[in-house]
Backbone as ProteinMPNN parsed JSONL, in Angstrom:
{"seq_chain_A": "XXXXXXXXXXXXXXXXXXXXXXXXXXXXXXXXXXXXXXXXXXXXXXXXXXXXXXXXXXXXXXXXXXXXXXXXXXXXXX", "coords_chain_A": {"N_chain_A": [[95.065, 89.405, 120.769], [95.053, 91.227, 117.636], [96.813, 89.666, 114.636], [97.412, 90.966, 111.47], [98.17, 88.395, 108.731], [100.603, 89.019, 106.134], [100.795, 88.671, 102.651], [102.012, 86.556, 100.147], [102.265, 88.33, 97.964], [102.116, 90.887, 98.683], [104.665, 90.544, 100.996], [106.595, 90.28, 98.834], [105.98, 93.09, 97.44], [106.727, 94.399, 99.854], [109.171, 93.995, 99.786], [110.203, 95.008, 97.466], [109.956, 97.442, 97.456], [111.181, 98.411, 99.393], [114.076, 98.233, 98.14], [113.654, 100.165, 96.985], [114.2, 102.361, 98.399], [112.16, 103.035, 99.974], [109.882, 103.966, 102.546], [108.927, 103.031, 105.657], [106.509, 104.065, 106.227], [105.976, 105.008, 104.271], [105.261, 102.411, 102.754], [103.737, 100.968, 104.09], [101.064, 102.699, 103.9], [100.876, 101.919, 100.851], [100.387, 99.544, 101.54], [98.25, 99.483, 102.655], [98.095, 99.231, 105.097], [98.956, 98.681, 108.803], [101.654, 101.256, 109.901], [103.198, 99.503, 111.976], [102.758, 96.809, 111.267], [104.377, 96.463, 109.618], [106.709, 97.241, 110.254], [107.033, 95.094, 111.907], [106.801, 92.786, 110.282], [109.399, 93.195, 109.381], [111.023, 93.383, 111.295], [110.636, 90.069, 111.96], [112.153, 89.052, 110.008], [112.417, 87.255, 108.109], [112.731, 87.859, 105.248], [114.111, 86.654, 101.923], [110.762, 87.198, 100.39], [109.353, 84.569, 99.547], [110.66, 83.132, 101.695], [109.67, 84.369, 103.586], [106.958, 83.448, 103.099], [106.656, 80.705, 103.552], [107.262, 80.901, 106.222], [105.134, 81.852, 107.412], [103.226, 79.345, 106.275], [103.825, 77.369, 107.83], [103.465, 78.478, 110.785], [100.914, 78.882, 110.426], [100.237, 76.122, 110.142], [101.065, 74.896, 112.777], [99.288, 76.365, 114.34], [97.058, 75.204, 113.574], [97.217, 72.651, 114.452], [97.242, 72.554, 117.301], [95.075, 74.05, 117.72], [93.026, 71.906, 117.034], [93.597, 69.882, 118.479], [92.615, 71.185, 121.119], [89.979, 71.542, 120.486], [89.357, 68.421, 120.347], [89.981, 67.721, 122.435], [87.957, 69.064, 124.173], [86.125, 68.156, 123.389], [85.711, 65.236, 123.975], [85.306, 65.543, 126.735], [82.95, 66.104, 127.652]], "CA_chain_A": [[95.818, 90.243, 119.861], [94.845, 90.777, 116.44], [97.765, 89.516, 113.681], [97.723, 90.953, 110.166], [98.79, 88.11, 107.868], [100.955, 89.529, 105.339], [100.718, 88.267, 101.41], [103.673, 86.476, 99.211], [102.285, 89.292, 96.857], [102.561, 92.014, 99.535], [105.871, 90.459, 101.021], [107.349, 90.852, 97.524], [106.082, 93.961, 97.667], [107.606, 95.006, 100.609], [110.669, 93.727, 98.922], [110.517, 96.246, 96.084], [109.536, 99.223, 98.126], [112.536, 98.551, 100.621], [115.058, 97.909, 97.37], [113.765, 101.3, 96.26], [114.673, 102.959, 99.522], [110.823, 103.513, 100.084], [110.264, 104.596, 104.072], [108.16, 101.718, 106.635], [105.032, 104.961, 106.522], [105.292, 104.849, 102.398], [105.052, 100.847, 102.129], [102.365, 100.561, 105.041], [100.144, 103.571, 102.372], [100.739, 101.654, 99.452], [99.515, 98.331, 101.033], [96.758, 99.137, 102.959], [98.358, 98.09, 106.577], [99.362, 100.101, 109.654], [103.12, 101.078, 109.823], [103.559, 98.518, 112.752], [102.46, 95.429, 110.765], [105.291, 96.364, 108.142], [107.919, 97.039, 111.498], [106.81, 93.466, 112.582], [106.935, 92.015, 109.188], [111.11, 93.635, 109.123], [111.871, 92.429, 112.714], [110.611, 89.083, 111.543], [113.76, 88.975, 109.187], [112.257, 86.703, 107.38], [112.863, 87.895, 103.589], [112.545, 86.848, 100.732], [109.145, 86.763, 100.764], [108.959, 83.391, 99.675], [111.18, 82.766, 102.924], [108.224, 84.559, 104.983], [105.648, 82.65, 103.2], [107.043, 79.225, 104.238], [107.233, 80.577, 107.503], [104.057, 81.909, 107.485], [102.472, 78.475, 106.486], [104.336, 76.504, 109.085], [102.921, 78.803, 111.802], [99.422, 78.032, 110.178], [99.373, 74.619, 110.593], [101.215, 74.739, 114.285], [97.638, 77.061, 115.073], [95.704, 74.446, 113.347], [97.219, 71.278, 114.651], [96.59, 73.404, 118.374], [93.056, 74.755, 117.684], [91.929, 70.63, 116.591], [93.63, 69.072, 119.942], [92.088, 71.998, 121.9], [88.172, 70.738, 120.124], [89.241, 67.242, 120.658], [89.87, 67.649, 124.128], [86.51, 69.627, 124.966], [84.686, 67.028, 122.878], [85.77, 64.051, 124.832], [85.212, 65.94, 128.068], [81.624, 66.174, 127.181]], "C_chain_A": [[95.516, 89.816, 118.431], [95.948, 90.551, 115.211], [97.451, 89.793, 112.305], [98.454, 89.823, 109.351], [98.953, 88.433, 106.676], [101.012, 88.217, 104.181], [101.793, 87.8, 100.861], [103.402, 87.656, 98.906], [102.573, 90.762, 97.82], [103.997, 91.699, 100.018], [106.331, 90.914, 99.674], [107.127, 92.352, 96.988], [106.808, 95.205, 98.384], [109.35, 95.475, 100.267], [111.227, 95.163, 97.846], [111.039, 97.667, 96.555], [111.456, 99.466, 98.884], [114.035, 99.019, 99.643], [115.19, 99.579, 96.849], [114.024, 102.865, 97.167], [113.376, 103.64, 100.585], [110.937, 103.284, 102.066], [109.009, 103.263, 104.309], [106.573, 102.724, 105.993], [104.922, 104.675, 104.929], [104.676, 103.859, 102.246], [104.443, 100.781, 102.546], [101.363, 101.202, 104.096], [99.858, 103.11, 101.53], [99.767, 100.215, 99.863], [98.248, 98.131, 101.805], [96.927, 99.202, 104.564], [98.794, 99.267, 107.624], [100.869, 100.352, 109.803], [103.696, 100.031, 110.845], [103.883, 97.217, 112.478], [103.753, 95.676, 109.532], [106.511, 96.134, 109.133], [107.789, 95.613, 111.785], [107.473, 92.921, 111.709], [108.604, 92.267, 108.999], [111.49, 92.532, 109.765], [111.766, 91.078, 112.035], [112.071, 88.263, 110.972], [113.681, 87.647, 108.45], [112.365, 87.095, 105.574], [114.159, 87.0, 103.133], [111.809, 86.636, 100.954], [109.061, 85.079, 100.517], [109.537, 82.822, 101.199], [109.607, 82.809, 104.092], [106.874, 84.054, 104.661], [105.596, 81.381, 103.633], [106.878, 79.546, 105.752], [105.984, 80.812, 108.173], [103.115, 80.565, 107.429], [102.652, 77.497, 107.614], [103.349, 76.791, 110.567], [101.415, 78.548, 111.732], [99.322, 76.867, 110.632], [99.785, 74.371, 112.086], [99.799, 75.015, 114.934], [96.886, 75.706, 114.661], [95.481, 73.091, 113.905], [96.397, 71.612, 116.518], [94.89, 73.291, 118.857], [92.693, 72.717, 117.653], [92.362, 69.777, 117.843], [92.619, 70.057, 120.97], [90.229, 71.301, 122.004], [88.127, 69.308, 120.67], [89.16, 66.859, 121.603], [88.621, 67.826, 124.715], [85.4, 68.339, 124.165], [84.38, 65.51, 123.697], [85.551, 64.743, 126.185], [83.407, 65.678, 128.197], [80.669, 64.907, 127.053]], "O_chain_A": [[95.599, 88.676, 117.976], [95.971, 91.617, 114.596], [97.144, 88.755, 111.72], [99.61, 90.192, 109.144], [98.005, 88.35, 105.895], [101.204, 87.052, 104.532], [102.765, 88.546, 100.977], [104.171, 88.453, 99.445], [103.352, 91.609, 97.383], [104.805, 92.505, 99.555], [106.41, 92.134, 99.529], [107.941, 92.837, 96.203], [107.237, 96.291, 97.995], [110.156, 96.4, 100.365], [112.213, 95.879, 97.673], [111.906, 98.496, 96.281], [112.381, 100.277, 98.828], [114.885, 99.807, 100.054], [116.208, 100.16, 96.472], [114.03, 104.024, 96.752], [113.492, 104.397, 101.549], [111.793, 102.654, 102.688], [108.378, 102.705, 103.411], [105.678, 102.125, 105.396], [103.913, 104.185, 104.421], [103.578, 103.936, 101.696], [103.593, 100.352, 101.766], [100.723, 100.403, 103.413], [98.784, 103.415, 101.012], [98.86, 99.754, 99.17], [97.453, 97.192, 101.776], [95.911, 99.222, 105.26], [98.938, 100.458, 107.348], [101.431, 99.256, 109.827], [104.817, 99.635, 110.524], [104.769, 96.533, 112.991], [103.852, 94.875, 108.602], [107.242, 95.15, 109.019], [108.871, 95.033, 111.871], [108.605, 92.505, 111.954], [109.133, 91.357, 108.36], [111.949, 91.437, 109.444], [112.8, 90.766, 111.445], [112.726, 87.303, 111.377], [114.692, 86.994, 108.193], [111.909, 86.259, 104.794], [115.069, 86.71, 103.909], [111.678, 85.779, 101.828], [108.657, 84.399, 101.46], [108.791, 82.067, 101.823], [108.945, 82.059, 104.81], [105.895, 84.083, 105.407], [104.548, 80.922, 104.085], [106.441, 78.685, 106.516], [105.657, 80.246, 109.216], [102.266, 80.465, 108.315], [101.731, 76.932, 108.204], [102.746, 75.956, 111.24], [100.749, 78.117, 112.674], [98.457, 76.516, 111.435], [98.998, 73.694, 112.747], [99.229, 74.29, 115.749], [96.127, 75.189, 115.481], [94.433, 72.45, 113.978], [95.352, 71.092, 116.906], [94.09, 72.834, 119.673], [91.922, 72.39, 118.555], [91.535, 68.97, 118.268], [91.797, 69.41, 121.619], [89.551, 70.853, 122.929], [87.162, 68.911, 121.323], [88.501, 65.875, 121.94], [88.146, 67.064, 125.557], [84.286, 67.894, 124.437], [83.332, 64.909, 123.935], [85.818, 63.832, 126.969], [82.929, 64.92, 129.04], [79.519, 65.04, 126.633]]}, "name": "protein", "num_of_chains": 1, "seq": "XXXXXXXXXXXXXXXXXXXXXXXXXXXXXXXXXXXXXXXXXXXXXXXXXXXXXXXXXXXXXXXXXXXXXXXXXXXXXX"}
């Protein structure tokens, strides 16, 4: 499954759009994205954006700590 990661600068975007009563199909138009990845980005319920960028980096490094045991493993197997 492919994940869109969304932007502080697009979160805060989102932010605006939503404040201005702007519809999920408007804000997905304006930023490029499919209306799903904006539904996700709601459910989330992560705002403020800075909220969903913290949580966004967290989940980065969980993948990254992941992905480098995953290499480390196949390297010592080897």
């Amino acid at each position: 499954m492919f994940t869109l990661l969304i932007s502080l600068e697009n979160n805060t975007e989102i932010k605006i759009y939503l404040k201005c009563n702007k519809s999920q199909k408007f804000i997905a138009g304006q930023l490029g994205v499919s209306e799903s990845t904006i539904s996700r980005e709601l459910k989330r319920g992560v705002y403020p954006p800075q909220n969903a960028q913290e949580h966004a980096n967290i989940r980065k490094e969980r993948f990254a700590v992941k992905l480098w045991a995953i290499v480390k493993n196949k390297i010592s197997i080897w």
